[in-house]
C-alpha positions, 0 to 999 in steps of 0.5 A, a space after each residue: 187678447 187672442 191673436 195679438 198683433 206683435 210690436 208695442 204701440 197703440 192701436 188707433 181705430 178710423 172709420 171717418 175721415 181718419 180713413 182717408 186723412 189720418 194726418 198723424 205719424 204712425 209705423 202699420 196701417 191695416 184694413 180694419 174692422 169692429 163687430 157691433 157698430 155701423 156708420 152713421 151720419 148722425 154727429 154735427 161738426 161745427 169746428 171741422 166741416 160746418 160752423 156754429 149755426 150751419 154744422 156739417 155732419 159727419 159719421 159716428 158709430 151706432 150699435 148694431 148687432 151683427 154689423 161689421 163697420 170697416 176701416 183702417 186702424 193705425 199702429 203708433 210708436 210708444 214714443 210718439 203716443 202721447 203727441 198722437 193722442 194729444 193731436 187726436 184728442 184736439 182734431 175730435 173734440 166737437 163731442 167725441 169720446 175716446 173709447 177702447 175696443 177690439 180690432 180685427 187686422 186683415 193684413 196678411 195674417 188676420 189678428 185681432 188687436 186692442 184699439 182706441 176709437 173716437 165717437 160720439 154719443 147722444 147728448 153731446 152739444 153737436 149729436 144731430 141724430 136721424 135726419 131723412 136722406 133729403 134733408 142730411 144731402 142738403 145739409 152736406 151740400 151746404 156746410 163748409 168749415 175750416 177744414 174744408 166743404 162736407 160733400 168733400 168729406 163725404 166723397 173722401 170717405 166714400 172713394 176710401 171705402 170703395 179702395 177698401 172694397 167696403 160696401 158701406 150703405 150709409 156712405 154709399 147711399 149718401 155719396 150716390 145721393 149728392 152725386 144725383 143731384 150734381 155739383 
């Protein structure tokens, strides 16, 4: 691909809480974005931020012509590849699928990378879709699971994009909404 990024490795894509929490080994990490997608609210997690019967939701990727959706993509070691992605296949297995795209680097030379992502797609057991912004705050504000409350989740992502300097309208409207309507 134009541009390839020098070092062997796989590239990992994050634009949910992979931003904010990778929880992996890895030896790069740069600022990061894909063209043709944008971040919604739209997956229900039963098994990290919400439970069986009273799911959180958190963000996949919808296609969007002409969108930008930020992030964070994270280089990882041949030799440590198969335990990432064994750790990453486990942590996304509520409905995400593993899939290849093209990255854009903005480190100190913009390059253009090929990359792995997780997202989930419509017909997975926990894709909830559309919801209006009332009915998605109350959900977050009420789901917690074993990886903790989904207004976290929603707060880590939105201050990790505001780091990034990431106007991301989805998050940010979401954030501003539960901030509205305290604690």
């Amino acid at each position: 691909m134009k541009g390839e990024a020098p070092g062997s490795g796989t590239w990992i894509f994050g634009y949910g809480s992979l931003v904010w929490r990778p929880a992996f080994n890895f030896v790069e990490v740069e600022p990061a974005w894909i063209e043709g997608w944008g971040r919604r609210f739209w997956q229900g997690s039963t098994d990290h931020r919400g439970v069986p019967g009273a799911p959180g939701r958190v963000v996949t990727l919808v296609a969007e012509a002409g969108q930008r959706c930020w992030g964070r993509a994270y280089r990882v070691e041949p030799e440590s590849e198969a335990a990432v992605m064994e750790g990453l296949d486990r942590r996304e297995q509520g409905g995400y699928r593993r899939e290849q795209v093209e990255v854009h680097l903005e480190g100190e030379v913009e390059r253009s990378v090929r990359g792995l992502l997780y997202r989930a797609v419509p017909g997975n057991p926990n894709y909830l879709g559309e919801g209006s912004l009332s009915e998605v705050a109350a959900q977050v504000r009420r789901a917690r699971g074993p990886s903790g409350s989904n207004l976290e989740y929603v707060r880590e992502l939105a201050a990790a994009l505001r780091e990034l300097g990431v106007e991301d309208d989805p998050v940010l409207i979401l954030d501003v909404e539960l901030g509205r309507l305290g604690p």
